[in-house]
C-alpha positions as CSV (number, residue, x, y, z in Angstrom):
1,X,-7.8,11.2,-5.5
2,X,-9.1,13.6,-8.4
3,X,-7.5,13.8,-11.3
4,X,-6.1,17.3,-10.6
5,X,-4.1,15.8,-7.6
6,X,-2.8,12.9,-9.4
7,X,-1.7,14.9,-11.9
8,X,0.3,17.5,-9.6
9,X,1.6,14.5,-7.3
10,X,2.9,12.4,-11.1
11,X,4.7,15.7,-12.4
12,X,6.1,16.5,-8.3
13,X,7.2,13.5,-8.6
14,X,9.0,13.1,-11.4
15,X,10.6,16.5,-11.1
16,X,11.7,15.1,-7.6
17,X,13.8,12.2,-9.8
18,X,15.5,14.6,-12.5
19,X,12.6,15.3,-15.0
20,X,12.4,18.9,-16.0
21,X,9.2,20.5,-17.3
22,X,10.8,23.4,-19.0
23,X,7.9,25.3,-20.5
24,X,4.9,23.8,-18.8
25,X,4.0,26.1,-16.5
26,X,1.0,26.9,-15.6
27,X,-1.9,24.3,-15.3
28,X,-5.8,24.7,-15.8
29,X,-7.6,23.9,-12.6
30,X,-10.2,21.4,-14.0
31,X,-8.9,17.8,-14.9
32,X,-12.3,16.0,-14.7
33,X,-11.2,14.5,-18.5
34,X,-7.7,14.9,-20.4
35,X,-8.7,18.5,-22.1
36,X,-6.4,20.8,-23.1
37,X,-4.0,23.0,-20.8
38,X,-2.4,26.2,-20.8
39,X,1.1,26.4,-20.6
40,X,3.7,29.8,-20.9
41,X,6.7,29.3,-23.4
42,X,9.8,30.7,-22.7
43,X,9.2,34.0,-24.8
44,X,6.0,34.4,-22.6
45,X,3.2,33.6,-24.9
46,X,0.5,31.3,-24.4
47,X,-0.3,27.8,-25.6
48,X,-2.5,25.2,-25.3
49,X,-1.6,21.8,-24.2
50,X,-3.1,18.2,-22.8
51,X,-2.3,16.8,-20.2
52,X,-1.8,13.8,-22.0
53,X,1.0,15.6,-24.2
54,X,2.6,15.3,-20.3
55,X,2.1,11.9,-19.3
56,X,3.2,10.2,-22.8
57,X,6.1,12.5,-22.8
58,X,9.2,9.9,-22.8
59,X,11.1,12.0,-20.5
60,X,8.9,11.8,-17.9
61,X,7.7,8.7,-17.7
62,X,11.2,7.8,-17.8
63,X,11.7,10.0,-15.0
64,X,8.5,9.0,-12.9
65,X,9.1,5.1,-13.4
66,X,13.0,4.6,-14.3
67,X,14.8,2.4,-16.3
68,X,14.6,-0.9,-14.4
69,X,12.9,-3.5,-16.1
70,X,10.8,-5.8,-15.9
71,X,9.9,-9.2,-17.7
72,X,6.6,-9.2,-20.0
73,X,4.9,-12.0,-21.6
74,X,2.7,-11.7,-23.8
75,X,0.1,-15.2,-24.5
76,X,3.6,-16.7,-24.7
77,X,4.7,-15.2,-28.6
78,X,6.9,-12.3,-27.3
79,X,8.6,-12.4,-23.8
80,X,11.2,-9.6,-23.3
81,X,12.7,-7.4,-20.1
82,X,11.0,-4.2,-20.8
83,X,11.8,-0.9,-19.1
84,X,9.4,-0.2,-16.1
85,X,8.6,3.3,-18.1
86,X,7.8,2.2,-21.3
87,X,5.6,-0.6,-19.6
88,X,3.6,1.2,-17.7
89,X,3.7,4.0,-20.7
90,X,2.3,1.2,-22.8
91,X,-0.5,0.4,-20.6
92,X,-1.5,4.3,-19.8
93,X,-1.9,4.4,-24.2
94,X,-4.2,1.3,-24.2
95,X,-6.0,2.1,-20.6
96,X,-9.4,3.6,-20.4
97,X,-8.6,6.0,-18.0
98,X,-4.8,7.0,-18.8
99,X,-4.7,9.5,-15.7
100,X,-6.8,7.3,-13.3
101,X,-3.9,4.1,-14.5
102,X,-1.2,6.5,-13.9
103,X,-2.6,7.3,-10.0
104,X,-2.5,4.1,-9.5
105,X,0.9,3.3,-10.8
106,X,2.6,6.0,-8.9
């Protein structure tokens, strides 16, 4: 899956469980690497955006992943019941590939 259609299938998806994107509109077509976007505001003008700016938005990763948790340990110092969407929002920041993580996590 390119990263164009894992994009589109993250934000159907999370629009599909209650997440609304407001003012991003309107989506360049090339998502080869997280470069910056276009989106339309609600008076109509223009802006740029990443599409990173939309996957580390709290909102929707709480809306793509939910607030189930789950139980993390870490080299046995910290062991806690995280939320499923801050987990997997924590391992998009430290992956190499935050998009590519994020198709796979879907």
């Amino acid at each position: 899956m390119t990263n164009k259609e894992i994009l589109e299938k993250a934000i159907e998806k999370a629009i599909e469980r209650g997440w609304e994107p407001r003012h991003f509109v309107t989506l360049k077509n090339s998502y080869s690497h997280p470069e910056d976007s276009e989106f339309l505001d609600p008076l109509g003008r223009w802006h740029t955006i990443s599409p990173l700016d939309i996957i580390y938005n709290h909102q929707f990763a709480k809306a793509l992943w939910g607030e189930e948790t789950i139980y993390v340990s870490l080299a046995g110092q910290y062991e806690s019941d995280v939320p499923l969407w801050q987990y997997h929002l924590q391992q998009m920041v430290i992956s190499p590939d935050p998009i590519q993580y994020l198709g796979e996590n879907l």
